[in-house]
N, C-alpha and C positions, 0 to 999 in steps of 0.2 A: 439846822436842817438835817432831817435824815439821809443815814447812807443812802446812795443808791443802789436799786438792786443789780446785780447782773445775769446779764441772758444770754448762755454763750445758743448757740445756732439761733439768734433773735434776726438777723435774716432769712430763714427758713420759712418753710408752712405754719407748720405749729409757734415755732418760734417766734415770728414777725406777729402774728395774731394773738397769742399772749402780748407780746409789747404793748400793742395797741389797745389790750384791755386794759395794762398797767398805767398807761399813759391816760388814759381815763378815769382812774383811779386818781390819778395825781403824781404818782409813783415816778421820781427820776431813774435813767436806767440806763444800764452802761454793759451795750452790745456787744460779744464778740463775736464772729463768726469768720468767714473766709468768702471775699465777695470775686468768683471767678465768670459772672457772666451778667447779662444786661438786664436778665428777669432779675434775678436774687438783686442788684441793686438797684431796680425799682422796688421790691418790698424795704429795702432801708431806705431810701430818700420818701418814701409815704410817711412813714414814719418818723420825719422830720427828726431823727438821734443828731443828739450835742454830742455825746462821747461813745466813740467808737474804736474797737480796738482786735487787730485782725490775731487768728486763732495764736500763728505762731508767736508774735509780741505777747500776746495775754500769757502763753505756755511759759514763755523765759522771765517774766515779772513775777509768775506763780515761786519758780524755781531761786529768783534773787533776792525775794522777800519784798517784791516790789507792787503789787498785785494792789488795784483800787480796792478802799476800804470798805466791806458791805456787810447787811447782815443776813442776806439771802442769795443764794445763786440755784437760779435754775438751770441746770447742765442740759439741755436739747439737743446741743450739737456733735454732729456723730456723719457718720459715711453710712447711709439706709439701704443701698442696695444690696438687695436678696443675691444680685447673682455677681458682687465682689468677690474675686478668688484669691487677693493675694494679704494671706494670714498673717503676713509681720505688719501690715500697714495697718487691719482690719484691731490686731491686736494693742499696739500702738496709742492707732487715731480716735477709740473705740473705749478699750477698756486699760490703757496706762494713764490715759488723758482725763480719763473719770475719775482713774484711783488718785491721782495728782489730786483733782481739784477738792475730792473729797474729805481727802489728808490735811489740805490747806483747811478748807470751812470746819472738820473738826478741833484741827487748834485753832483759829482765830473765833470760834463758837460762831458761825455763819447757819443760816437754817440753812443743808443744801437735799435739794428736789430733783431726783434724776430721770432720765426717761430710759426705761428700760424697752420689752417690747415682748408682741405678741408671738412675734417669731422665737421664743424661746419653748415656746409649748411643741415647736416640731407638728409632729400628726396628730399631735391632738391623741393620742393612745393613752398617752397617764392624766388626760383632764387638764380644765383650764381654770381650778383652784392657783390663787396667789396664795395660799398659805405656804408660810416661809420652809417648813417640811418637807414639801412639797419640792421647792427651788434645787435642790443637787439633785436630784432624779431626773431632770429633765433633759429632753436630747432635741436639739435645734437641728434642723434639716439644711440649714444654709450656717456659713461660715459670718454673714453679719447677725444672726441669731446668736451663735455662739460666743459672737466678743461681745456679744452681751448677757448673755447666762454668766460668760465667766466672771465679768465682776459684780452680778448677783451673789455669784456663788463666795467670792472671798469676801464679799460686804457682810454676807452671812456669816460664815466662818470666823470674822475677826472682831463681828459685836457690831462694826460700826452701822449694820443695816437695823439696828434697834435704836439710832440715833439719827437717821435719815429717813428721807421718803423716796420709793422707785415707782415709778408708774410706768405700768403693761398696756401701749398704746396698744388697740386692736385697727382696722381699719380706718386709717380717718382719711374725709373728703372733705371740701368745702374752698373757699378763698385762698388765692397766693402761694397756691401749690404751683404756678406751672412754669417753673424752673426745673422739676423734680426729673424731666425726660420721662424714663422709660417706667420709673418709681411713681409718677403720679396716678391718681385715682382713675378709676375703667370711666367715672363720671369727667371727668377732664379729659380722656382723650376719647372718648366716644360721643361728647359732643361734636368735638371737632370732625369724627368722620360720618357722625350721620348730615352734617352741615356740608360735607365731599360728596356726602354716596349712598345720603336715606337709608342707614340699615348700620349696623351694629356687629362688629364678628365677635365670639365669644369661644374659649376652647369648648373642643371637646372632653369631655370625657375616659378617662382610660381605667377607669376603675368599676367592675360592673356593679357596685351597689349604689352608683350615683349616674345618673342619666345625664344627658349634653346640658350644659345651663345649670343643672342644680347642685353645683357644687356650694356650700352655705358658707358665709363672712359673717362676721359680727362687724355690721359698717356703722363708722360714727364721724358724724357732724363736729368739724374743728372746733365748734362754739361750745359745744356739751365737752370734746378733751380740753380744752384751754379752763372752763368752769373746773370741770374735777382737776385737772391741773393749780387753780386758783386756791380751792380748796385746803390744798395742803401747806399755803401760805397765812390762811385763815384761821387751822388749826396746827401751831407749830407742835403739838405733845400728839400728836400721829405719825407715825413712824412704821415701815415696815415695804413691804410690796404689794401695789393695789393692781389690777385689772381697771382699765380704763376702754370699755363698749358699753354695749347699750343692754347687754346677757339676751340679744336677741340673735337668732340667727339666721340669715335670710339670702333666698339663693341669687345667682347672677343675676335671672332672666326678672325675680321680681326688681334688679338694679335700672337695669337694661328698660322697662317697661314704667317704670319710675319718671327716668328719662326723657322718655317718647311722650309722656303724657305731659310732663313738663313743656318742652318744648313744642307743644300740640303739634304731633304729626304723627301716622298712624306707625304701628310699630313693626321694623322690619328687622329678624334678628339672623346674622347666617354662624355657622359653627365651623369652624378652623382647626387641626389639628395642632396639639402642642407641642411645643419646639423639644426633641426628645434628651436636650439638656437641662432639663427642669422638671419630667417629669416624674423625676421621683423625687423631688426636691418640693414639689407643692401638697399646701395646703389644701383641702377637699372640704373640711370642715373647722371653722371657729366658733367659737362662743362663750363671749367671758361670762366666768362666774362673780357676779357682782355683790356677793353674801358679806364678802367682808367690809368693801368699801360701804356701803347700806350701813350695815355694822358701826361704821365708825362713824357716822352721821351724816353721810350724805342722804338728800334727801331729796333732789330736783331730779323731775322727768329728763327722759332724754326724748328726742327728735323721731320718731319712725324716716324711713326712708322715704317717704312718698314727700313728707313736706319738707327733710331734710336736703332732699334733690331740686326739688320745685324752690327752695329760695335761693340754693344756688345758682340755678340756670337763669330765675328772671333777677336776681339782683346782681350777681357779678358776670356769668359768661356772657347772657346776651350781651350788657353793654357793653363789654369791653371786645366781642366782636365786632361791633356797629361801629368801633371808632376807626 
């Protein structure tokens, strides 16, 4: 029998949704993550996992030579919030736990698959090229963008990123996010308040080249990140850092409107001021450049948002409000 793969945040969004394609696949898999609340351990107990192994145990097996035997590990698990401030944890929990596991799969020859992110590109001013050149010039706007540029940047620096793969998740929505709090998708919790209060708050604006509502994302459907996620298990001789969106970029109000039509009800959007501890901290504009990943043969459509949101709302939120 084959190793099993492991997937450390395989209780998470992304992470619990990869499993479940894995486990589809056939693929035995051996979860780690850290289960602190009663969503994140319903995305494990769906997932019916035989071998399960919590971050800190997984970190000290890594360190004792103890560590289950695999020849894949996809690294997912990470601390996502934008508005973490405290940089020993972020540095740490983020980017010492990467370099660790990374260390390990290049001596025992494990394919390891990381997840980098979109918050590394900052404002968006130097471009949203993944070409590896590109990677030390970048300036992240928040401190979890950071501890993750930084072990871009020494993956870079030390070779090992030409023997690994990182993927630049951009926006992603979809199933099993809603654990995430305050980090989940505007689509998950703006259901929830148009389902309170018919209507939608969205910031404003503080920037005069972009008007209330159109500030633009690159939003992508967990099903198209978990496939290009997939991908790089499918082609183990790719290696480097990819952008993982859709290279479309599209404003709130078309998210927002997406929505309302989904959930048939007419569309009521109000505009809120933003909280002025972030606003120089946000992004206004995303949109990955997908030239290389294409390049290297990907070659499946990705989802537009209208239907990307409409199979969310009628296949997983309504029912699992109805219950």
């Amino acid at each position: 029998m084959a190793n099993p793969i492991i997937v450390t945040g395989g209780a998470g969004f992304i992470g619990s949704n990869l499993v479940d394609a894995l486990n589809q696949r056939g693929h035995q898999t051996v979860v780690v993550d850290h289960i602190d609340d009663d969503l994140k351990r319903r995305n494990l107990e769906r997932l019916r996992v035989r071998d399960y192994l919590d971050k800190s145990e997984f970190r000290e097996r890594l360190k004792s030579g103890k560590a289950p035997k695999t020849n894949v590990v996809f690294h997912l698990g990470a601390c996502s919030s934008t508005t973490e401030t405290n940089e020993a944890y972020l540095r740490d929990n983020n980017t010492e736990y990467t370099r660790e596991l990374c260390e390990w799969s290049l001596r025992t020859g494990a394919r390891f698959i990381y997840a980098s992110s979109a918050a590394t590109y900052g404002d968006g001013s130097k471009g949203y090229s993944d070409h590896d050149s590109v990677t030390p010039t970048l300036e992240p706007l928040n401190l979890y963008g950071a501890s993750k540029q930084w072990f871009d940047v020494w993956a870079l620096e030390t070779g090992a990123l030409g023997r690994v793969a990182g993927i630049k998740y951009f926006n992603v929505y979809g199933p099993w996010e809603d654990h995430k709090g305050d980090m989940r998708s505007l689509v998950n919790k703006a259901y929830a308040q148009i389902l309170r209060e018919g209507e939608i708050a969205l910031f404003k604006s503080h920037r005069p080249e972009f008007r209330d509502g159109e500030q633009r994302r690159d939003f992508i459907h967990v099903d198209d990140a978990v496939a290009v996620t997939l991908f790089f298990l499918d082609h183990p001789g790719v290696s480097g850092l990819y952008n993982c969106g859709t290279g479309v970029a599209r404003t709130w109000i078309d998210l927002a409107q997406a929505l309302f039509a989904a959930m048939g009800v007419p569309p009521r959007i109000r505009f809120i001021d933003m909280p002025p501890a972030i606003r120089d901290k946000y992004q206004y504009h995303t949109q990955a450049d997908m030239t290389k990943l294409r390049a290297a043969g990907y070659s499946a459509p990705f989802l537009q948002i209208e239907e990307g949101v409409r199979r969310y709302v009628q296949e997983y939120l309504q029912p699992q409000s109805a219950r």
